[in-house]
Structure formats: C-alpha cells, structure tokens
N, C-alpha and C positions, 0 to 999 in steps of 0.2 A: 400422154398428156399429164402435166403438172399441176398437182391442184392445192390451194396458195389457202392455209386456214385464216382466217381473221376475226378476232375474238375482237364481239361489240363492245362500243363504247361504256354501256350499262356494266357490263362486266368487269374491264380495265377498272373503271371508279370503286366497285367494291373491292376488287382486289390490292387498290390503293388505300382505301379508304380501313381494311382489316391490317396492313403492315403499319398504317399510321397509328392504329387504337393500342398495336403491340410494342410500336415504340413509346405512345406515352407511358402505356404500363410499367413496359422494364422503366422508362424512368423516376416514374413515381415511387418504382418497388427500391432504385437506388437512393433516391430522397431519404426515401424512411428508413433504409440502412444507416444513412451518415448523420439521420438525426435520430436514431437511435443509440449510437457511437458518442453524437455530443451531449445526447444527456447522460449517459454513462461516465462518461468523463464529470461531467458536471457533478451528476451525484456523489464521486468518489474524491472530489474537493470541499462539496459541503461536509461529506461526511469526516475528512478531517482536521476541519476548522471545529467542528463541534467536539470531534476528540481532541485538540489542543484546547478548548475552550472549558473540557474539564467535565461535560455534561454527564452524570451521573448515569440517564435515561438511556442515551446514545451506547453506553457500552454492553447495557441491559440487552436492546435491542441489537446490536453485534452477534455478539452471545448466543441469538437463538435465531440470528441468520447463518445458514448454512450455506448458502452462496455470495456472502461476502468475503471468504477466505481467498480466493485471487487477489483481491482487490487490498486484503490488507498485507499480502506478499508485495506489492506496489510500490505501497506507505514507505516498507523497509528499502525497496530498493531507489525510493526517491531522498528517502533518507542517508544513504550510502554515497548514493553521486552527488547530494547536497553537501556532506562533509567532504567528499573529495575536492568537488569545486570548488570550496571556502580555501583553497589554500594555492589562489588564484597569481599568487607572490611568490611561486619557487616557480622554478625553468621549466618546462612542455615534459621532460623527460618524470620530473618529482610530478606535475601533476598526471601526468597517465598513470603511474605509480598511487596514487593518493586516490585515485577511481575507483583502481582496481580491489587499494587497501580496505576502502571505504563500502563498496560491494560487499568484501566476504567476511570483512569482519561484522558488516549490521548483519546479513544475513545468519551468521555461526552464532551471533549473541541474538536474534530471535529465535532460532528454532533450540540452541542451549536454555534459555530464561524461558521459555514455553516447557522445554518438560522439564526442566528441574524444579521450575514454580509446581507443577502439577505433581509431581511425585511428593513435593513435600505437603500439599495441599492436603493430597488425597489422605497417606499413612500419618500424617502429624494428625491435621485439623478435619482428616471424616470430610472432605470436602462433595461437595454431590456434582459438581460441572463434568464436562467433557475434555479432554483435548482438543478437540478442532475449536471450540468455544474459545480458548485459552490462545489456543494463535491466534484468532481471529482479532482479540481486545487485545491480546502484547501486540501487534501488529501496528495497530493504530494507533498503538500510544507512542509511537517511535515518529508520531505527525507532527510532534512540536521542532523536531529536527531538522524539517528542511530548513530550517532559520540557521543552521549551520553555513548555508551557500553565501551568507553577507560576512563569515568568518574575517576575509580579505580586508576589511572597511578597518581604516585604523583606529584609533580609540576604541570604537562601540566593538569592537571584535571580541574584546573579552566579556562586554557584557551581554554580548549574544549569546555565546556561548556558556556563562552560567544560567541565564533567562530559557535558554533553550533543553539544556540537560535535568535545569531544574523543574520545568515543566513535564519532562518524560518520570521524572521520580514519582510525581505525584499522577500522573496519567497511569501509573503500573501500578498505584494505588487501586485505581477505581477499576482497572481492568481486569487487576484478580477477583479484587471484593467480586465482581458482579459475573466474570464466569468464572469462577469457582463456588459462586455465593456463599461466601466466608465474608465475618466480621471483619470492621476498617483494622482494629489490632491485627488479627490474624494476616490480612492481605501486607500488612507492613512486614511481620517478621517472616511471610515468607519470601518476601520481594529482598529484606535483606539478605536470608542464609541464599536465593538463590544468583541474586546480582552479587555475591561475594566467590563465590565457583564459575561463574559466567567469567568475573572480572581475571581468577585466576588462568582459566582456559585460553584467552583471549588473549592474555599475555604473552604466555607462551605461544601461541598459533601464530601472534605478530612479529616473533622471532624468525619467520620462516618464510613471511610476504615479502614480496619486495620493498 
C-alpha cells in the first residue's frame, strides 16, 4: 500500500512565507550595492570639481587618503579618453588612434611627474611626503582635463584647451605643495625641472604610438 505524504497548509505558508523574507533580503542587499556604486561615483566627481576648483584643503586631504589612489588612476584615465575624444573631427581610424594615444600618454606622464616630482622633492627640498600621497594629488589635478572632450567645438576649442592645460599647471601647484608639504616656490620649481623630463620623455614615447 502507497502512502501519499501531505504537508499542512500551516507549513506550505511558512515555507512560503521564509523564501519571500530571502528574496527581499537579497534584494535589499542589491539595492545597497548599486547605491553604494552611486555614491562612489558621485564622490569621485565632487571630488574633482573641487580639485579643478583649485581647493587648497581638498588636496591636503587626498594626501592622507590612502584609499583614494584608484580613484585618482580614473581622473588620469578620464582624462586621456577626454583628449582623445576632443579630436571628434578626424576619421574613426585617427580617433581610435587619439584614445589609445591619449591613454598611455596621460597615464606615462602621471606615474613619470609623480616620481620625478618626488625624487626631486625629497633630495633637492628634504621633502617629508609619501609617494602614494604624490600620486594620489598629480592624479587629480589631471580633473581639469576632461574639458579637453569639447576640444572638437570650433572657435572655443583653443580656448579650452589653454583654460584647461592651464588649470592643470596650477593644480600640480597645489598637489605638490600639500603631498610633499613643500613651500608654494619649491612646489613650482619642482613641477618645472619635473614637467620639463616628463615633457622630454613623452616626446620621444610619441614617436612610437600610433
């Protein structure tokens, strides 16, 4: 004889009732992933509005975050595909090319101007900062760049681009002075003797991109 189990009603409802509580869970648990993700995002835009805006404070504070250096590797690589997209007026073929350029050259000229700023910092001017501190501020200061992506816009294209390169001059002011904590003089003449070996490097390494 066959004997046929049937699980009460009382039971069926909790066992419905415990799959239901586990699916709002994981969904709640995905909510707060994706809006974790957008204030992440979100922070890493205010944060370089404020470093295109020059804030003294902001790069202090960079400086002695340690887990902001992702996020100002970013800065550089939204800077790179910003310059490549600025040049929105040559053929598919020049702008993949201009992407690519724009990639390794921002990336070769931050991590070059990060240690050669620091090397000169440290043996010239006794600097007391870090390295990671020093990527972290050149990094950001490479935020005033993405204004290079309106390059394409006729007329205002060259004034983009002096407003924009010229805003990075004095952002690598403020990003030595405060991780290297060196004087405003000293933060210039190291940004010159280092953005003068960056410039030279770069040259040559662009002889070699597509």
């Amino acid at each position: 004889m066959v004997t046929v189990s049937r699980s009460s009603p009382g039971r069926i409802d909790k066992k419905w009732a415990n799959a239901h509580r586990l699916f709002i869970q994981r969904d709640r648990d995905w909510t707060i992933r994706g809006n974790a993700s957008d204030r992440r995002s979100s922070l890493i835009f205010r944060r370089m509005i404020r470093a295109a805006r020059l804030e003294s404070a902001f790069y202090a504070e960079i400086a002695d975050d340690g887990t902001a250096t992702n996020e100002a590797l970013l800065v550089v690589i939204l800077y790179g595909l910003a310059n490549g997209l600025g040049q929105l007026g040559q053929p598919s073929g020049e702008l993949i090319n201009g992407l690519v350029r724009g990639l390794l050259i921002g990336l070769s000229a931050w991590v070059l101007w990060s240690a050669i700023a620091y090397f000169v910092a440290t043996r010239v001017f006794k600097a007391r900062g870090n390295f990671g501190a020093v990527l972290r501020c050149a990094g950001f200061a490479f935020s005033p760049g993405v204004l290079l992506i309106f390059l394409f816009v006729p007329v205002i294209g060259v004034a983009i681009f002096l407003a924009a390169y010229g805003l990075m001059l004095f952002a690598g002011v403020y990003a030595m002075r405060n991780a290297l904590k060196i004087r405003t003089a000293e933060a210039v003449s190291t940004n010159v003797i280092s953005g003068v070996a960056v410039l030279v490097v770069i040259s040559i390494e662009a002889q070699f991109l597509p």
